[in-house]
C-alpha positions in Angstrom: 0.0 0.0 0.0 0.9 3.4 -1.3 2.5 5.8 1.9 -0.4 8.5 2.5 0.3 12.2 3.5 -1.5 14.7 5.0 -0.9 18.0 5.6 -2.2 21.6 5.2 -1.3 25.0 3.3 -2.0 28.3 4.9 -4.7 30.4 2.2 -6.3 33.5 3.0 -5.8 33.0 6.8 -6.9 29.9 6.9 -5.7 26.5 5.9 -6.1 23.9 2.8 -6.3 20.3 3.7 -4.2 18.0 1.0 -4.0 14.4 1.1 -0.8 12.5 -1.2 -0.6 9.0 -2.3 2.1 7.8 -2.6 6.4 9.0 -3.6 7.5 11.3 -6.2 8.5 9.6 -9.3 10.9 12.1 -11.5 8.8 10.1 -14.8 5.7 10.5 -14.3 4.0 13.6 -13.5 1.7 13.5 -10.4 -2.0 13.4 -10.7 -3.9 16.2 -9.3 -7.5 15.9 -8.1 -10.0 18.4 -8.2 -13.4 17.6 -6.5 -16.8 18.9 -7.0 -19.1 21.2 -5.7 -18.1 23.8 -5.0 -17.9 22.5 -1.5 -18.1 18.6 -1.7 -14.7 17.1 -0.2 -11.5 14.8 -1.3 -13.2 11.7 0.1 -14.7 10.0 -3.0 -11.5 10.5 -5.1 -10.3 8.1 -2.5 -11.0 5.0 -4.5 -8.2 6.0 -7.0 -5.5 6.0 -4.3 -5.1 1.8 -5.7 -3.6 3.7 -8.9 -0.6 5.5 -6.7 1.1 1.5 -6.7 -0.8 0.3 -9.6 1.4 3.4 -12.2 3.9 4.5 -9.5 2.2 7.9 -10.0 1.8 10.4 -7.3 -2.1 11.0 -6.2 -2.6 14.5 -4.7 -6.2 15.1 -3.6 -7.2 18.4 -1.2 -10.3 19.9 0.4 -10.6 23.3 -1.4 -11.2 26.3 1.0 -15.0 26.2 2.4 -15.9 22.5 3.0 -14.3 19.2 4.3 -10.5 19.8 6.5 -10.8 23.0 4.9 -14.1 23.8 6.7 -14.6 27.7 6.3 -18.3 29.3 7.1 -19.8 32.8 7.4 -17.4 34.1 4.7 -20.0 34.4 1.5 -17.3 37.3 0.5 -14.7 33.9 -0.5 -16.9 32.1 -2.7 -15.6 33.4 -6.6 -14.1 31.7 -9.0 -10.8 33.8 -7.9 -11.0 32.2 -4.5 -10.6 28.5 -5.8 -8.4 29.1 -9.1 -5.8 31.3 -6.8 -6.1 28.6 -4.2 -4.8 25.7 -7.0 -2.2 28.0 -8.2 -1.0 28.3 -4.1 -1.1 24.5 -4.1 0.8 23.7 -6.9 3.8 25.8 -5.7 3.5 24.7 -1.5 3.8 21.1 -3.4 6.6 22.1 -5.9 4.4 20.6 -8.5 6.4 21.8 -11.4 4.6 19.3 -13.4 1.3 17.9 -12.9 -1.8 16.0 -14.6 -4.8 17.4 -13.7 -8.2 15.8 -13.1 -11.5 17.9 -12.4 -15.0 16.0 -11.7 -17.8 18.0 -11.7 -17.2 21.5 -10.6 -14.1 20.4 -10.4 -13.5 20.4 -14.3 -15.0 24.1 -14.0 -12.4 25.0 -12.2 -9.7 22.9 -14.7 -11.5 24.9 -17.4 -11.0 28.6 -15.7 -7.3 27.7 -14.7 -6.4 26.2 -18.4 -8.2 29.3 -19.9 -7.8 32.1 -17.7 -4.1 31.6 -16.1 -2.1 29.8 -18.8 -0.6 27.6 -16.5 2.9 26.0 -17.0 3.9 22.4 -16.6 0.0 21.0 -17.1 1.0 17.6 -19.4 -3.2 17.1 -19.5 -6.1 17.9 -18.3 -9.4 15.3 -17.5 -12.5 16.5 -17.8 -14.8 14.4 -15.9 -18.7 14.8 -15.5 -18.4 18.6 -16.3 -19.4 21.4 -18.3 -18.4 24.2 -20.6 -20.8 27.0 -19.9 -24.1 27.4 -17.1 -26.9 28.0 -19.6 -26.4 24.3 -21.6 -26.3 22.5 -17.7 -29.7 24.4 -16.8 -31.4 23.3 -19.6 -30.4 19.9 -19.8 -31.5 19.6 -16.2 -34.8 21.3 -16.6 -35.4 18.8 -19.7 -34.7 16.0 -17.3 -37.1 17.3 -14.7 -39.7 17.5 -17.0 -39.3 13.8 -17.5 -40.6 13.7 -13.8 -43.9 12.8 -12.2 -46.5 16.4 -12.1 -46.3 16.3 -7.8 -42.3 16.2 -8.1 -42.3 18.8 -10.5 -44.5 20.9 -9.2 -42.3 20.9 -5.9 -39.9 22.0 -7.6 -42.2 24.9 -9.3 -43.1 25.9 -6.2 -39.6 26.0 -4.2 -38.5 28.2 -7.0 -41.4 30.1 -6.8 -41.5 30.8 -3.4 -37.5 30.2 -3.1 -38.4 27.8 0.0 -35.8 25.3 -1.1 -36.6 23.1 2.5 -39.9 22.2 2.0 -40.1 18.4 2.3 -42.0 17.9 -0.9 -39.4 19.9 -2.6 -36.8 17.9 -1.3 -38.1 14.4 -1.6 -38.3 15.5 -5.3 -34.4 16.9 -5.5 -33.5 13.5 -4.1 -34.9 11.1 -6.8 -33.4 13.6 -9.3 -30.2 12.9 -7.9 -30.2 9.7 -7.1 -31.4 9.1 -11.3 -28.1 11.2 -12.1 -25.7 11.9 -9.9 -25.4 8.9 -7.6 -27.1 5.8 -6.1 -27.7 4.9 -2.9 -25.0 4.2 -0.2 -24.9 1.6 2.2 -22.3 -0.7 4.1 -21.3 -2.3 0.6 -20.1 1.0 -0.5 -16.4 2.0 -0.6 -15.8 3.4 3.4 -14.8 7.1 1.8 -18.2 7.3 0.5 -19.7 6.6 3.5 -17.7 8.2 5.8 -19.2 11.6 7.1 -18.1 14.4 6.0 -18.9 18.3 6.2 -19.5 19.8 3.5 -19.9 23.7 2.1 -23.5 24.5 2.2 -22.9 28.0 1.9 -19.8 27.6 -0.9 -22.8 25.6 -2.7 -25.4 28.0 -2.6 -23.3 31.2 -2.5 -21.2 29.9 -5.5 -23.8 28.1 -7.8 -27.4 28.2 -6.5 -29.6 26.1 -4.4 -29.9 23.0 -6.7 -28.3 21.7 -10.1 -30.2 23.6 -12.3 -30.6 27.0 -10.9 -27.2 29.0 -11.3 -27.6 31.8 -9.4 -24.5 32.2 -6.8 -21.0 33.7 -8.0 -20.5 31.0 -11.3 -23.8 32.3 -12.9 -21.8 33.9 -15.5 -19.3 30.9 -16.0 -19.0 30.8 -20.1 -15.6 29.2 -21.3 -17.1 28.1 -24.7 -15.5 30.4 -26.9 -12.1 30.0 -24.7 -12.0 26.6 -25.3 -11.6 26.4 -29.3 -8.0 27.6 -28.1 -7.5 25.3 -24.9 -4.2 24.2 -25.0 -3.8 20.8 -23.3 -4.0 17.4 -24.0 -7.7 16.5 -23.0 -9.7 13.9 -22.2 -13.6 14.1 -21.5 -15.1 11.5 -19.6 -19.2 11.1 -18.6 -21.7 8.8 -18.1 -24.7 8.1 -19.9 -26.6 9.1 -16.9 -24.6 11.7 -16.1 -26.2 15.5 -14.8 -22.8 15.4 -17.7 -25.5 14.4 -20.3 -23.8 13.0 -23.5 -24.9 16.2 -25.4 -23.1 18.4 -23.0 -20.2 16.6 -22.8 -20.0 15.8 -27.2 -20.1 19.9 -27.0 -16.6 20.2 -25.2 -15.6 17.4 -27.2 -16.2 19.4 -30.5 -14.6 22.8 -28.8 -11.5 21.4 -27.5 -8.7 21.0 -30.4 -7.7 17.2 -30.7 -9.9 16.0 -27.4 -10.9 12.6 -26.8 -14.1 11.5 -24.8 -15.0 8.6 -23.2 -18.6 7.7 -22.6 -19.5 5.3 -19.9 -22.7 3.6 -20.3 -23.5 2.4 -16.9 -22.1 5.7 -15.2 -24.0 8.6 -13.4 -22.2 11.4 -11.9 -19.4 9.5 -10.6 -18.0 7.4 -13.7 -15.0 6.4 -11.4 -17.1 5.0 -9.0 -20.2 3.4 -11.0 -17.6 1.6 -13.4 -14.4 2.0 -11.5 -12.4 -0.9 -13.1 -12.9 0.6 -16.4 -12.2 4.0 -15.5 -9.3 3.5 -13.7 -7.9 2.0 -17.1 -8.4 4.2 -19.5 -7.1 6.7 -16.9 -3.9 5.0 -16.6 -3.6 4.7 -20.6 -4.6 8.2 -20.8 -1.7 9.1 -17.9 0.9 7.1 -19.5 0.6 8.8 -22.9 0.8 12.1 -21.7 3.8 12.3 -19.6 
């Protein structure tokens, strides 16, 4: 088994949990993991850490500022796209990563996108873009098409939360729950992996303050997140990956596909929100491939 550090990076008076699998190997670039959100945690990306002995490749997974061992509250003034892409850039040089692979699920590839687009990084020998997306309007509307798909009471919940922007009432949230489970992830019980049931504390107020109170209502910080345009010109090898099932639909993810310059997609059809963890063993493969090549 792989050695495992932990340690933390001072940020904005505060500090930024990160979590390494395994040793520095001077020929292959370490893989960096950047979770969803904003304000989920590490602990899923947890099932890789098999891929740290598996490629002797470096696995470097952290809490990002707001949620997790980076637990931040009462600070709706941190929650911009500034806050998270200057937070990587801080990471990357505490770590010396001089060279890196980077990996972004969900809001996590967001934040892949702004840092690729926005700051030109150095040293970046790919980028995977996993379960993500390359502007707000096209996720709204794929997620509204879904819930139309839903019974009339669970949709009009929903109506009526965003009508009256009570986003606890029961009904409301019984509804948001068999949407996600459909497309983001299924149930967990004592046969899942232990990071996915572990408890953890999230970033409610990163969520809501950043994106909005559900999937398909983008009205925090990110509302005007468009990188559409940027991304004819993205510059690194890339490599889209989403499930059939995915909030990712196939449409949304074939659109990156056809921005990005020379990209490559993988589309797993058994997958939800969390490919690596709905088909794990075939994930992790084309991962490695994808690794390998690109060092």
């Amino acid at each position: 088994m792989a050695k495992i550090t932990e340690g933390t990076m001072p940020y904005l008076g505060y500090e930024t949990y990160y979590r390494i699998v395994g040793e520095k190997n001077p020929n292959k670039a370490p893989l960096l993991l950047l979770h969803g959100g904003p304000g989920s945690t590490h602990n899923y990306f947890e099932v890789l850490d098999d891929l740290a002995d598996r490629d002797n490749r470096q696995i470097i997974m952290y809490d990002q500022i707001g949620c997790g061992n980076s637990f931040v509250d009462g600070h709706p003034e941190l929650w911009t796209k500034e806050t998270w892409a200057n937070e990587l850039v801080a990471l990357r040089e505490h770590l010396g990563l001089d060279k890196v692979h980077l990996l972004g699920q969900s809001w996590g590839g967001m934040l892949a996108i702004i840092y690729g687009c926005d700051y030109a990084p150095k040293g970046v020998k790919s980028i995977v873009l996993s379960s993500t997306l390359p502007y707000n309007a096209i996720w709204e509307s794929e997620q509204k098409r879904r819930v139309s798909y839903m019974t009339a009471e669970q949709q009009a919940a929903i109506k009526k939360a965003e009508d009256t922007g009570n986003y606890d009432d029961p009904d409301y949230l019984a509804a948001i729950n068999v949407f996600m489970e459909k497309y983001c992830y299924g149930v967990i019980n004592e046969d899942s992996p232990e990071c996915l049931t572990r408890k953890k504390k999230a970033g409610v107020e990163p969520y809501v303050v950043g994106w909005g109170p559900n999937e398909f209502t983008p009205t925090g910080t990110l509302k005007d997140y468009n990188y559409m345009e940027k991304l004819h010109s993205f510059a690194y090898p890339t490599l889209i990956c989403d499930g059939a099932e995915d909030l990712c639909s196939p449409y949304i993810a074939k659109m990156m596909y056809d921005a990005i310059p020379n990209a490559k997609w993988e589309l797993f059809a058994y997958s939800r929100h969390m490919c690596f963890v709905d088909e794990g063993p075939k994930y992790k493969e084309i991962l490695l491939k994808w690794l390998n090549e690109n060092d």
